[in-house]
DRENVO-195272 format. One record per residue (C-alpha): x, y negated, z; residue number from 1. Coordinates in pm, 1 decimal, always signed. Example, Ala and Ser with C-alpha at 12.3 -4.5 7.8 and 13.67 -1.06 7.14 Angstrom:
2
PT | xx | yy | zz | resi
PT | +1230.0 | +450.0 | +780.0 | 1
PT | +1367.0 | +106.0 | +714.0 | 2
This chain:
119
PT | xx | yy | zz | resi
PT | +0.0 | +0.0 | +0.0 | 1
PT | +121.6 | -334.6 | -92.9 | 2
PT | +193.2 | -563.0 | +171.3 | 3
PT | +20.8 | -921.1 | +141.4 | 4
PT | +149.1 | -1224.1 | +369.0 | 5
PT | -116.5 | -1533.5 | +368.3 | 6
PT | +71.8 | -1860.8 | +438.5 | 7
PT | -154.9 | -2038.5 | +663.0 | 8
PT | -238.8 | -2343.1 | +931.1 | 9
PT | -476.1 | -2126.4 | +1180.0 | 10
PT | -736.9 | -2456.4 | +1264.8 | 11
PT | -766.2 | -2533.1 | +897.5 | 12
PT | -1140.7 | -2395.2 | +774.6 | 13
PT | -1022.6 | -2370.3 | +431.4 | 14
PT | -786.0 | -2118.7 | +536.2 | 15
PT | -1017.3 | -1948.9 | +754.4 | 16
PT | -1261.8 | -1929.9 | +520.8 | 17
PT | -994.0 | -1770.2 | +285.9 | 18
PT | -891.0 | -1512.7 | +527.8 | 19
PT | -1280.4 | -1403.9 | +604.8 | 20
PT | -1236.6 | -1386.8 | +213.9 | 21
PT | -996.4 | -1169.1 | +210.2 | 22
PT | -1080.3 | -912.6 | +503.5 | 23
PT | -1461.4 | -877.8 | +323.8 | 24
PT | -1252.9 | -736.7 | +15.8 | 25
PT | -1092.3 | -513.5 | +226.8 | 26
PT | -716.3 | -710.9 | +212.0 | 27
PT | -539.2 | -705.4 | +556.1 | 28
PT | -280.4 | -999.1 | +512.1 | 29
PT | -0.1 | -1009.6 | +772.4 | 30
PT | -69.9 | -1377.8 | +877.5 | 31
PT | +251.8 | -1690.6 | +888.1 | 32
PT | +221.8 | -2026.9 | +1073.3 | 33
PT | +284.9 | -2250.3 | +772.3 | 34
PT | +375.4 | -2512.9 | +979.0 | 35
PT | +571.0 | -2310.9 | +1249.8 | 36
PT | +731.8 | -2112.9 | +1001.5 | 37
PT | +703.5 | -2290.8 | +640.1 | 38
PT | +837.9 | -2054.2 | +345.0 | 39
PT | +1220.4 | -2126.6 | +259.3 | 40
PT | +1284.4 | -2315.4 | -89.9 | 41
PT | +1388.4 | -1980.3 | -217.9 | 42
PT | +1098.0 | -1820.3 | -119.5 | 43
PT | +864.3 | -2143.0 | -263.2 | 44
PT | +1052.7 | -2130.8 | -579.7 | 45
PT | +998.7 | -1740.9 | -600.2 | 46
PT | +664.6 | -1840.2 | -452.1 | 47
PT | +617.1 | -2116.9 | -813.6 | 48
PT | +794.7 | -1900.7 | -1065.5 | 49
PT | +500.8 | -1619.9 | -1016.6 | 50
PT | +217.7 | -1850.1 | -1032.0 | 51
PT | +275.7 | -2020.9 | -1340.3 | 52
PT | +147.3 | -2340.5 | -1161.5 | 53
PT | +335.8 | -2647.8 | -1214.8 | 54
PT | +481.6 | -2744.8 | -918.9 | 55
PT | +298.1 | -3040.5 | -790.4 | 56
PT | -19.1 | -2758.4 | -727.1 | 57
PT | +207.3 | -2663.6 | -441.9 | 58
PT | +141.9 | -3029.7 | -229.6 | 59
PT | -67.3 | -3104.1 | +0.1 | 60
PT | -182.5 | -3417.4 | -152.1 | 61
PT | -461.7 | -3481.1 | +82.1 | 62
PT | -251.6 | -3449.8 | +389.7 | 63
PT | -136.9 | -3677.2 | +623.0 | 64
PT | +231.5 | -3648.5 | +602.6 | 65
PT | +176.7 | -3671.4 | +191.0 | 66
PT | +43.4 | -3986.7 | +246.0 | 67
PT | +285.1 | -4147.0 | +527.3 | 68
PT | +562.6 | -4008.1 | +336.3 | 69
PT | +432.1 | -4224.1 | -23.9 | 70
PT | +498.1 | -3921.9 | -179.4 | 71
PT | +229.3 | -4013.6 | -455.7 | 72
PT | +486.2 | -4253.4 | -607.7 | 73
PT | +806.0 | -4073.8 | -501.2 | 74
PT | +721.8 | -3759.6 | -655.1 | 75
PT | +738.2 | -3806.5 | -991.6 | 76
PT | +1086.4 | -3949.2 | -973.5 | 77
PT | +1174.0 | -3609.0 | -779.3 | 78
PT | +1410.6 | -3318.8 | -923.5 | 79
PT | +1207.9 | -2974.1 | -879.8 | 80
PT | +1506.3 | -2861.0 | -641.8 | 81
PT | +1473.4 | -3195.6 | -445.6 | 82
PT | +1036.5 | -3101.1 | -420.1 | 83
PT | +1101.6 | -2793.6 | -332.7 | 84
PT | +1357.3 | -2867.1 | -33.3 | 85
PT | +1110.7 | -3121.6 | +74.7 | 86
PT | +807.4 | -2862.8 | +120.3 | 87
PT | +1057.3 | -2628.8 | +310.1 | 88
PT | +1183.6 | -2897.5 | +538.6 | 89
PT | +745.0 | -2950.3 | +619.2 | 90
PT | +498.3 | -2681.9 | +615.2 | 91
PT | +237.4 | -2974.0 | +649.1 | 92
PT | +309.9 | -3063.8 | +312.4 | 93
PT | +186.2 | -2754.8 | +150.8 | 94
PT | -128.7 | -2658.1 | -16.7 | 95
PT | -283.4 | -2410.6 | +161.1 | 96
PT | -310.8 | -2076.0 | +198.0 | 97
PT | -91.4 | -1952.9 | +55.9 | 98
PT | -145.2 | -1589.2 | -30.5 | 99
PT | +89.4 | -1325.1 | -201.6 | 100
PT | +172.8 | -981.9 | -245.1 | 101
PT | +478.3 | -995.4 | -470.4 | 102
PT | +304.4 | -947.5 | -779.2 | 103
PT | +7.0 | -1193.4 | -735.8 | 104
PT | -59.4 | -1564.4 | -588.7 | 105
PT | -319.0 | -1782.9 | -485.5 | 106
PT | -232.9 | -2182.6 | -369.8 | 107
PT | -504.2 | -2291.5 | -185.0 | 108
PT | -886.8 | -2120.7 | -187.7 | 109
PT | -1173.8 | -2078.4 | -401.4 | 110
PT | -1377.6 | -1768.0 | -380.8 | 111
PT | -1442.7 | -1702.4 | -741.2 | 112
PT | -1064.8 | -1670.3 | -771.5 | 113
PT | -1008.3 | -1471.3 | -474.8 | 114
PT | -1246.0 | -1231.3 | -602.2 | 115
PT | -1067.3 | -1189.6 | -930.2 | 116
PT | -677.2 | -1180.2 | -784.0 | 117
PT | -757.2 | -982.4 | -458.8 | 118
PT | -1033.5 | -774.0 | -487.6 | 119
């Protein structure tokens, strides 16, 4: 059985509401703090490369720290390596949950693709 690890902020709904998802379809993720224990940049780029998202679908753009930081205007005048440090240095800066198995992704939660990826 594949093993599935969902990135996640435990008080966020949206990430409740995606684990309730995923335990209806039967999927058992082992659970990480995103913002006790955000994913490393190698692990985000790993995390990008297998999406095929571009790499911007990885921010939390309607978070607080997105928003003190002016990261709306600094971002597009970012390297990919330079984004990608930044999310590991702040889990708070990352869409979530995160979900993935190795082979399969989701960034952040809607249920019609939850059904499709993890059921």
């Amino acid at each position: 059985m594949t093993t599935v690890t969902a990135y996640i902020y435990p008080k966020c709904s949206t990430c409740r509401d995606a684990m309730r998802s995923l335990e209806a379809k039967g999927v058992r993720p082992e659970k990480i703090d995103l913002f006790e224990t955000p994913p490393s940049k190698e692990q985000l780029r790993s995390f990008w490369e297998l999406s095929g998202l571009p790499l911007k679908k990885f921010l939390n753009t309607s978070g607080e720290v997105y928003k003190e930081m002016n990261l709306k205007d600094r971002i597009p005048r970012m390297s990919e390596d330079d984004i990608l440090e930044l999310l590991a240095s702040n889990g708070r800066l990352i869409k979530r949950p995160i979900v993935v198995d190795g082979k399969r992704i989701t960034v952040g939660f809607k249920e019609e693709q939850y059904k499709e990826i993890w059921s």
